[in-house]
C-alpha positions as CSV (number, residue, x, y, z in Angstrom):
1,X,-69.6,6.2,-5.8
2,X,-69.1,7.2,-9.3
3,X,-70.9,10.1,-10.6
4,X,-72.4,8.5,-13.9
5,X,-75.9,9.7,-14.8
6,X,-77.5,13.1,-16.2
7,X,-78.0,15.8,-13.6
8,X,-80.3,16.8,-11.2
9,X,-82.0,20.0,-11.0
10,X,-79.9,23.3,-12.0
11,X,-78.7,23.4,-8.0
12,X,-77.5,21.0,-7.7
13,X,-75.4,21.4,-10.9
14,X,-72.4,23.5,-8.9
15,X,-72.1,20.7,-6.3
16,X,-71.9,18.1,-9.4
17,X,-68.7,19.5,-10.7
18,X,-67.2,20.1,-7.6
19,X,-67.6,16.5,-6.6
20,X,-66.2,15.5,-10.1
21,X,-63.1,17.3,-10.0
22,X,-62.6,15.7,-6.2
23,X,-63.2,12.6,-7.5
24,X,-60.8,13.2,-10.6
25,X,-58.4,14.7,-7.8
26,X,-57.9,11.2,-6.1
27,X,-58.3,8.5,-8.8
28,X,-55.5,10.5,-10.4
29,X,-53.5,9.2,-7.5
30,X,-54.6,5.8,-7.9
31,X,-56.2,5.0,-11.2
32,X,-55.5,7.2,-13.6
33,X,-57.4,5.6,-16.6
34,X,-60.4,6.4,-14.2
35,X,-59.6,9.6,-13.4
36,X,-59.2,11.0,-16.7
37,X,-63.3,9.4,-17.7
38,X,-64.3,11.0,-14.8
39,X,-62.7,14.5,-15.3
40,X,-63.8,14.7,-19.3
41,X,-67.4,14.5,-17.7
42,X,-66.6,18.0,-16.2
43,X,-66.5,19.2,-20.3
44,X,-69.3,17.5,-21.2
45,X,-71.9,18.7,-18.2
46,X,-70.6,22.1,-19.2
47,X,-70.7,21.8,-22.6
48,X,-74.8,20.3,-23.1
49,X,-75.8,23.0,-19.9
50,X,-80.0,23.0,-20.3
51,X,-80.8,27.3,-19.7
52,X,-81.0,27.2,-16.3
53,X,-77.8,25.4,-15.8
54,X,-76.1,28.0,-18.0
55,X,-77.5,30.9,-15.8
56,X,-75.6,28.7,-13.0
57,X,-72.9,29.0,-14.9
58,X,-72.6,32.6,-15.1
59,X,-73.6,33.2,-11.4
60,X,-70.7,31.2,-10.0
61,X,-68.8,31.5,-13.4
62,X,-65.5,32.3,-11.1
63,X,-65.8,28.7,-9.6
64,X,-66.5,27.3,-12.8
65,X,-63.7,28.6,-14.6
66,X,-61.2,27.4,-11.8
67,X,-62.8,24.5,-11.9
68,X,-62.2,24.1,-15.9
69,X,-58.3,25.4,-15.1
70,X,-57.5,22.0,-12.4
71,X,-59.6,19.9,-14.6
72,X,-57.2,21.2,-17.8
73,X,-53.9,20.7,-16.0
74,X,-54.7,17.2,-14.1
75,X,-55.7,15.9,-17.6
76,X,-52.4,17.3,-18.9
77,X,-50.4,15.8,-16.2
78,X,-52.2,12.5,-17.4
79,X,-50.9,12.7,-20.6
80,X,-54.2,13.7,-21.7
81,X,-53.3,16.7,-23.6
82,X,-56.0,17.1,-26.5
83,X,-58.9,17.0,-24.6
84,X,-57.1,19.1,-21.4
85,X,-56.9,21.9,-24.4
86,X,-60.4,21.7,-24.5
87,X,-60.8,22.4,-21.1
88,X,-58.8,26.1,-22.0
89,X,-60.3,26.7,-24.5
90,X,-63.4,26.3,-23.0
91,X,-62.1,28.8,-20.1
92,X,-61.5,31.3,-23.2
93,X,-65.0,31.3,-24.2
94,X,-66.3,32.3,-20.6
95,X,-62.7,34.3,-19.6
96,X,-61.7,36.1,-22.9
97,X,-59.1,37.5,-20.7
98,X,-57.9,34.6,-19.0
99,X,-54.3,34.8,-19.1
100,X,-53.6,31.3,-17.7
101,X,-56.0,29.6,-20.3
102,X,-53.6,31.6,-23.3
103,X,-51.0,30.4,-22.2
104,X,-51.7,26.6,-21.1
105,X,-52.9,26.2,-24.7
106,X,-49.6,28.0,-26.1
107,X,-47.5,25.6,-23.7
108,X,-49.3,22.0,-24.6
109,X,-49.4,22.7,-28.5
110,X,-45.3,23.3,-27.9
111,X,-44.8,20.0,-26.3
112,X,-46.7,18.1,-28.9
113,X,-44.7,20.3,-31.7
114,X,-48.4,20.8,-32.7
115,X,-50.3,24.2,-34.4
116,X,-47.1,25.7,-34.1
117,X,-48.6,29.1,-35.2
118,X,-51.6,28.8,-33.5
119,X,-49.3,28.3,-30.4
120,X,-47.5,31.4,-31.0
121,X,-51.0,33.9,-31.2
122,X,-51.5,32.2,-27.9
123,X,-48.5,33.3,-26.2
124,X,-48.5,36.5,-27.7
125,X,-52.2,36.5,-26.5
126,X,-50.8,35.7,-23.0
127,X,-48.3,38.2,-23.2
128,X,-50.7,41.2,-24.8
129,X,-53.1,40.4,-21.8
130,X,-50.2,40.5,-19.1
131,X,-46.8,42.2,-20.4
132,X,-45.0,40.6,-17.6
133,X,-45.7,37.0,-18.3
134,X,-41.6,35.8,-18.6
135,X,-43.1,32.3,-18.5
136,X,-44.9,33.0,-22.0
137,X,-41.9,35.4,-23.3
138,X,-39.5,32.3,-22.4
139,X,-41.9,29.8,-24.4
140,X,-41.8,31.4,-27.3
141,X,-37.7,32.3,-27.3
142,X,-37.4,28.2,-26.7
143,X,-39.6,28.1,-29.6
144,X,-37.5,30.3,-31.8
145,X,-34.9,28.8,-31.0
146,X,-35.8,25.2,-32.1
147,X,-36.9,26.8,-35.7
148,X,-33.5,28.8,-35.9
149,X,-35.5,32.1,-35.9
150,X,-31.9,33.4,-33.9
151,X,-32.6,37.1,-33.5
152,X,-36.3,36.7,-32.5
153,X,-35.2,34.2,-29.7
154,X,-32.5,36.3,-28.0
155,X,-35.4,39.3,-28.4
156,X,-38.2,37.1,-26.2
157,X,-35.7,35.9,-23.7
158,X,-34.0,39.3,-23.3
159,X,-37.5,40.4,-22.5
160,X,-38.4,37.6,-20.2
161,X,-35.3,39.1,-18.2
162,X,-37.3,42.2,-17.4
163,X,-39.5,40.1,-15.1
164,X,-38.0,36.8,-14.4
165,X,-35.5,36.0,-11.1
166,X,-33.7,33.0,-13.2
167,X,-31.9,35.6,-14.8
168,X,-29.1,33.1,-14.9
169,X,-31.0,30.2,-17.4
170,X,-32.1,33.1,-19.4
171,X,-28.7,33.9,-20.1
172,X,-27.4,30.6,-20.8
173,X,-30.4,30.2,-23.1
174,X,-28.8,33.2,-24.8
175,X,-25.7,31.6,-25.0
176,X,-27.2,28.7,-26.3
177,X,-28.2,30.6,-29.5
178,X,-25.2,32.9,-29.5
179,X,-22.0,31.5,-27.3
180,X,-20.4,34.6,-28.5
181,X,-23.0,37.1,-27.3
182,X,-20.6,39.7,-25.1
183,X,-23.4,41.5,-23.2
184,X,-24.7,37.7,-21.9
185,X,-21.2,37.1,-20.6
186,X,-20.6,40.2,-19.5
187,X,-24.3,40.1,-17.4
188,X,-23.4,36.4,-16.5
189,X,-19.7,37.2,-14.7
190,X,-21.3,39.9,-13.3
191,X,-23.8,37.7,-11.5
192,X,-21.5,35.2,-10.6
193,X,-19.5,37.5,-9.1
194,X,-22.3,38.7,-7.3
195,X,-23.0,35.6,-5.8
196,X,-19.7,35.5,-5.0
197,X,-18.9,32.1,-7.2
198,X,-15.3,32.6,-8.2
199,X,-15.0,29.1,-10.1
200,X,-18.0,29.9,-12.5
201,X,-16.7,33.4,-12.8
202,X,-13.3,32.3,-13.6
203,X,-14.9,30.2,-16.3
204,X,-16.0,33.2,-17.8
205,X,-12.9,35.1,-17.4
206,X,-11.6,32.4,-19.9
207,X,-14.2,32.0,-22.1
208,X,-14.4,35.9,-22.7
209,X,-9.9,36.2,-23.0
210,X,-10.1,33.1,-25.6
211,X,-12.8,35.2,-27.8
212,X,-11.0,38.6,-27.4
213,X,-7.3,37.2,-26.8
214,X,-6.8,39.2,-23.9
215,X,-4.6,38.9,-21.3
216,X,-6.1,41.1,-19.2
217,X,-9.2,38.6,-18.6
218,X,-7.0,35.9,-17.8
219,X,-5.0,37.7,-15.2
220,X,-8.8,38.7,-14.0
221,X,-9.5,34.7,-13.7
222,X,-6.9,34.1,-12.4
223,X,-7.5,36.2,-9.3
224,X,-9.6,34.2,-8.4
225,X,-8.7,30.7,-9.3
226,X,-4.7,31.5,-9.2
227,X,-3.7,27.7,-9.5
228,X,-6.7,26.6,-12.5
229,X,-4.7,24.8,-15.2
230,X,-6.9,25.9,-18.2
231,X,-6.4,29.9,-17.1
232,X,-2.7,29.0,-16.7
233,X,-2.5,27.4,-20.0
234,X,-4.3,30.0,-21.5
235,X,-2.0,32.6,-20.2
236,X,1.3,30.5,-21.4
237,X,-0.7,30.2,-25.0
238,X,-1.0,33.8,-25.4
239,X,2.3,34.8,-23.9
240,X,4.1,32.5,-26.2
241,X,2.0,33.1,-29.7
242,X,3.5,36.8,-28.5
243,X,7.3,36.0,-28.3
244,X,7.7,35.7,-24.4
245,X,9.0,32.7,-24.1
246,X,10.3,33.8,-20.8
247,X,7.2,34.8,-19.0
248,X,5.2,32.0,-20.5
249,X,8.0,29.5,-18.6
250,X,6.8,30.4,-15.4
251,X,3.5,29.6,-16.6
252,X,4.3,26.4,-18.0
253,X,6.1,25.3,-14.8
254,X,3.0,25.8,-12.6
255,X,0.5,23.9,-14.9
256,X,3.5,21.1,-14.9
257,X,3.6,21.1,-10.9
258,X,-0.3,20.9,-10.6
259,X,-1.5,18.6,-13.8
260,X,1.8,16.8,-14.6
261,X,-0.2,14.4,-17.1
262,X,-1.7,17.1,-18.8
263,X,-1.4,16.3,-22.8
264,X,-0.8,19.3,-23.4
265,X,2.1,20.1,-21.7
266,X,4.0,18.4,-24.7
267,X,2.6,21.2,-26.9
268,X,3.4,24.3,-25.0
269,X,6.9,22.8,-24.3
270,X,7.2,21.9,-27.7
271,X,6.6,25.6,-28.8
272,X,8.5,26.8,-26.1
273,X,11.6,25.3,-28.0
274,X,11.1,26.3,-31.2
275,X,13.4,28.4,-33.5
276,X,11.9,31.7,-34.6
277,X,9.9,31.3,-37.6
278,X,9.7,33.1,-41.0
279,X,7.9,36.2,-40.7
280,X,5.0,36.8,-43.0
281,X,6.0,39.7,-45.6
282,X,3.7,41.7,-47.7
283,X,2.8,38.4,-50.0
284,X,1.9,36.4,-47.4
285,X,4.0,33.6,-45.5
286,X,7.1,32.5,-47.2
287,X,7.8,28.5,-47.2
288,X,9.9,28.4,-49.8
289,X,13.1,26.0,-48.9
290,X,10.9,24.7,-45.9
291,X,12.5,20.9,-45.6
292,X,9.7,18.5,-44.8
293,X,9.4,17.2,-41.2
294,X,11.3,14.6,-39.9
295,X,9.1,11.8,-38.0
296,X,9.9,13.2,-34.3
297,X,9.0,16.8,-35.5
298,X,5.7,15.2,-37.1
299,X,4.6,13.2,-33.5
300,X,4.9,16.1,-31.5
301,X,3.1,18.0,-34.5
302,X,0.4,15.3,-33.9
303,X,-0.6,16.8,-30.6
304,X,-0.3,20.4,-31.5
305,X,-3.0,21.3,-34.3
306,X,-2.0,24.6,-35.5
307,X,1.4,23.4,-36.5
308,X,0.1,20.2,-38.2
309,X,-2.6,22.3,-40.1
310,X,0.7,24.4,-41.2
311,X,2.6,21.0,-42.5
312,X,-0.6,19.5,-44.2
313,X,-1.0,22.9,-46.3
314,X,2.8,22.4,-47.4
315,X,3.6,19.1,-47.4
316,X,0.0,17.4,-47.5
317,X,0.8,16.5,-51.7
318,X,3.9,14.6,-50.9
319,X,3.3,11.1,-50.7
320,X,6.6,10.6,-48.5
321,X,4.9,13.0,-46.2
322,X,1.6,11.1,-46.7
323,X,3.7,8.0,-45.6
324,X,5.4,9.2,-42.5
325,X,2.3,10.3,-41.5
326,X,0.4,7.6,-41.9
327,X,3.4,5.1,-39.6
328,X,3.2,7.5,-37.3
329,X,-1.0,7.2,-36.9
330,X,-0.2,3.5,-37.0
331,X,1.9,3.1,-34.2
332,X,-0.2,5.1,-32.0
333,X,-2.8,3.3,-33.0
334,X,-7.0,4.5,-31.8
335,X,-6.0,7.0,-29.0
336,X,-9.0,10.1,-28.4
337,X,-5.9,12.6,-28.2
338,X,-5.6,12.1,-31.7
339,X,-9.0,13.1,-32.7
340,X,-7.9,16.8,-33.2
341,X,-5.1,15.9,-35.5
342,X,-7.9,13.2,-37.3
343,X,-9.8,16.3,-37.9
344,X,-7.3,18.7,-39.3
345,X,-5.9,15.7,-41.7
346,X,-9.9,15.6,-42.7
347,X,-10.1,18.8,-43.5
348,X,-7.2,18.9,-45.7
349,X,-9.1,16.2,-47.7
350,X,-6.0,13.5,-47.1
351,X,-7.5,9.7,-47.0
352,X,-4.7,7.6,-44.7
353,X,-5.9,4.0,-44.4
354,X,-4.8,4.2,-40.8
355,X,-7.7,6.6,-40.4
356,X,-9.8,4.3,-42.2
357,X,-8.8,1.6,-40.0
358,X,-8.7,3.2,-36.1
359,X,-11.4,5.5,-36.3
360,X,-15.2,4.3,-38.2
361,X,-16.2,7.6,-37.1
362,X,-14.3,9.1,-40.1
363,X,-17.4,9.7,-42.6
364,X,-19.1,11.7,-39.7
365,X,-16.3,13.7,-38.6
366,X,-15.9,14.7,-42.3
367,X,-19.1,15.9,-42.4
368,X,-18.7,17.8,-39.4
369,X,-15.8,19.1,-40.2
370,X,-17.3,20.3,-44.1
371,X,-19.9,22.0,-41.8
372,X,-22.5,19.2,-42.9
373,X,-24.1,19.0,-39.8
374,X,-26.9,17.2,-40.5
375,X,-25.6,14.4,-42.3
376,X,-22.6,14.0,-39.3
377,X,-25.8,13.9,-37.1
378,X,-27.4,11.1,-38.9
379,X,-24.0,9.2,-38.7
380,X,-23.4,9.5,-35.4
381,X,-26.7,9.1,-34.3
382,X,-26.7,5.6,-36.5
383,X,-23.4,4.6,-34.4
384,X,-24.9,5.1,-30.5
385,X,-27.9,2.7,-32.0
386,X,-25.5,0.2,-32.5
387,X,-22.7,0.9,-29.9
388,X,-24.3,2.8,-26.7
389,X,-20.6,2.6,-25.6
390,X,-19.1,5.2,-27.9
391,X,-17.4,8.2,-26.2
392,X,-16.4,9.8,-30.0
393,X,-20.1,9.8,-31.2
394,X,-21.7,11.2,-27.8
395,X,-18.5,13.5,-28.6
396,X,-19.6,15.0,-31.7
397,X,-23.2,14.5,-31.2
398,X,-22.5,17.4,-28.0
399,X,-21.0,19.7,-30.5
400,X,-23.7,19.3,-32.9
401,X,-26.5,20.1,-31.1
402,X,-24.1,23.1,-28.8
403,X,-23.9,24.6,-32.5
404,X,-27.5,23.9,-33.1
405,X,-28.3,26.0,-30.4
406,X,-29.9,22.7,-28.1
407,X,-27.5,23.1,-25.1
408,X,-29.2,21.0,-22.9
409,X,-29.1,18.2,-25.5
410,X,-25.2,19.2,-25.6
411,X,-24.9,19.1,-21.6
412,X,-26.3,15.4,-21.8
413,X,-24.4,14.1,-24.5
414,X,-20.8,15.6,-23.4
415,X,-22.0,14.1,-19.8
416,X,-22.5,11.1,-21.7
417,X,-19.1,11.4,-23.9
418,X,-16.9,12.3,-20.8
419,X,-18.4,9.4,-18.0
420,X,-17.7,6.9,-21.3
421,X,-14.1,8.2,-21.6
422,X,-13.7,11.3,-23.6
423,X,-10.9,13.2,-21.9
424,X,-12.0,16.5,-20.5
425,X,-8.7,18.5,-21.6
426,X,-9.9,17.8,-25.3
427,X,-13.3,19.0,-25.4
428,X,-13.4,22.0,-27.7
429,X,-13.6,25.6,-26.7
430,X,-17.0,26.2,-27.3
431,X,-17.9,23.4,-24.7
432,X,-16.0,24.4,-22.0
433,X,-18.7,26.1,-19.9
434,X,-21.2,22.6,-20.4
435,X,-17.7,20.6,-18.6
436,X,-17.5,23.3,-15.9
């Protein structure tokens, strides 16, 4: 039977709020509207205590404040989060030192995006009270991270690492503000290898050669992933943008043998034929007498980036080249493998129509490409209202928030991109470890 008038004497004012928070305990389960009435009362018989019920209070002021702590965290878990603040802060005024009751109040104003500063002295609060509170040192790292406070968020989740044994989200947390950050790829291969997780560490064999261009890490991935395509590739890239054409065959022919439809196999073979270039001189690269490309020269330049960035800096004024180009985009059509080359042409500020025409994401990726990241977030974020469907827009939407620092966001939105069709060999560098 409900519980709905005044109290009786002061003894029998313990056994009153242990039978509410029972009762709140089970309509939770089954009527939740109910439950949450039934647990406020809890606040309320505490809050208008007559003397005697307040000298109850302090006698059995343990039990009270556990009490106060299930009450608080059912009527969270109801979605009641205002009034389950009350409930800690009421712990707060009996328990000054309650390091739960600091820290439930720092956590619920976070996930309303609420007293963001007030939030903060709480967890600070939480932490002063117990220095090895990770959970609190973790909040507020989250926290800096969302307001782009980068150097205070790697400092709160470098300290949460002291104490905490998910060492490993830490890190990628770290990552997530900094994907560059040596020591957190350094601490993360070492884990993984460890655990004895050769693919993950491989992963980060790769990611740590591409930043440093060292062959050295590959060769170290690929101890222990000897037939991966990406660490192969890798190895073949650098061995070629050296001048060993010979070594990087080898390479080449493995990749070929175990991902014959690899796209970029037309690049590395591509490069593997070319004649020696120009070398730079003290005045920079010389291009005088350079003939324009002839259309087969411009497809396979198409699918190889670097070289096309090279022709659109020296040929990008010429309307013939202009032309060619845009016949070429034409008779491909709207193919996802062209979305690197879309982005170089973007960047070199050239308007084709056959842009215009295959891909409506243009506007964004120009934005994104300017470094306008908010405005190529509006865009794309307009297009998945109208088209769900979209692999491009999840595409771009992944890199915005990776750079952004949300890499959970990212992870959901490449997920998204890659199950609609985004080919994995395309997604950019800096995304490689969310794919793996």
């Amino acid at each position: 039977m409900p519980l709905l008038g005044r109290r009786g004497p002061s003894t029998t004012f313990m056994q009153m709020l242990r039978d509410l928070l029972e009762q709140g305990r089970n309509e939770a389960k089954t009527n939740p509207n109910n439950a949450k009435v039934t647990l406020r009362k809890i606040h309320r018989l505490i809050s208008d205590a007559d003397q005697s019920e307040k000298m109850a209070i302090e006698e059995n002021k343990k039990e009270v404040i556990k009490i106060l702590l299930e009450a608080g965290e059912l009527l969270f878990e109801l979605s009641d989060k205002d009034k389950s603040i009350d409930y800690f802060e009421k712990v707060k005024e009996l328990d000054p030192k309650n390091v739960k009751a600091w820290y439930e109040i720092g956590r619920i104003l976070i996930s309303q995006n609420l007293q963001i500063p007030y939030a903060i002295v709480n967890l600070k609060k939480a932490i002063e009270l117990d220095p090895t509170n990770y959970k609190a040192m973790e909040l507020l790292g989250d926290l800096f991270r969302i307001r782009h406070e980068d150097s205070e968020a790697i400092k709160w989740y470098r300290e949460a690492m002291k104490y905490s044994e998910n060492k490993i989200e830490l890190l990628d947390k770290i990552l997530a503000v900094n994907p560059n950050d040596m020591d957190a790829l350094n601490e993360k291969l070492n884990f993984y290898i460890l655990k004895g997780m050769k693919e993950e560490a491989a992963m980060i064999y790769l990611q740590l050669a591409l930043s440093k261009n060292s062959l050295d890490l590959v060769d170290e991935g690929l101890k222990l992933l000897p037939n991966n395509p990406q660490l192969l590739k890798a190895k073949a890239r650098m061995l070629l943008s050296m001048g060993k054409k010979s070594e990087a065959q080898q390479f080449i022919e493995k990749v070929e043998k175990l991902a014959p439809d690899d796209p970029e196999l037309i690049i590395l073979k591509s490069q593997m034929e070319e004649k020696e270039e120009v070398a730079e001189d003290l005045f920079g690269e010389l291009t005088f007498g350079e003939e324009e490309p002839d259309e087969n020269t411009l497809m396979i330049a198409l699918y190889d980036p670097p070289t096309l960035r090279k022709h659109l800096k020296n040929f990008g004024s010429n309307e013939s080249f202009r032309e060619k180009l845009d016949r070429l985009l034409s008779s491909i059509g709207r193919s996802m493998d062209l979305l690197p080359a879309v982005e170089e042409i973007l960047k070199a500020c050239i308007d084709l129509k056959t842009i215009e025409d295959f891909f409506p994401e243009k506007d964004g990726i120009r934005a994104f490409v300017s470094g306008d990241k908010d405005s190529a977030e509006k865009f794309f974020n307009n297009i998945v209202q109208k088209d769900q469907k979209n692999p491009v827009a999840w595409y771009y939407k992944a890199r915005i928030a990776n750079e952004k620092g949300n890499k959970f966001a990212a992870k959901n939105f490449l997920s998204m991109a890659i199950r609609l069709g985004y080919p994995k060999e395309l997604v950019d560098p800096s995304l490689l470890e969310l794919v793996s």
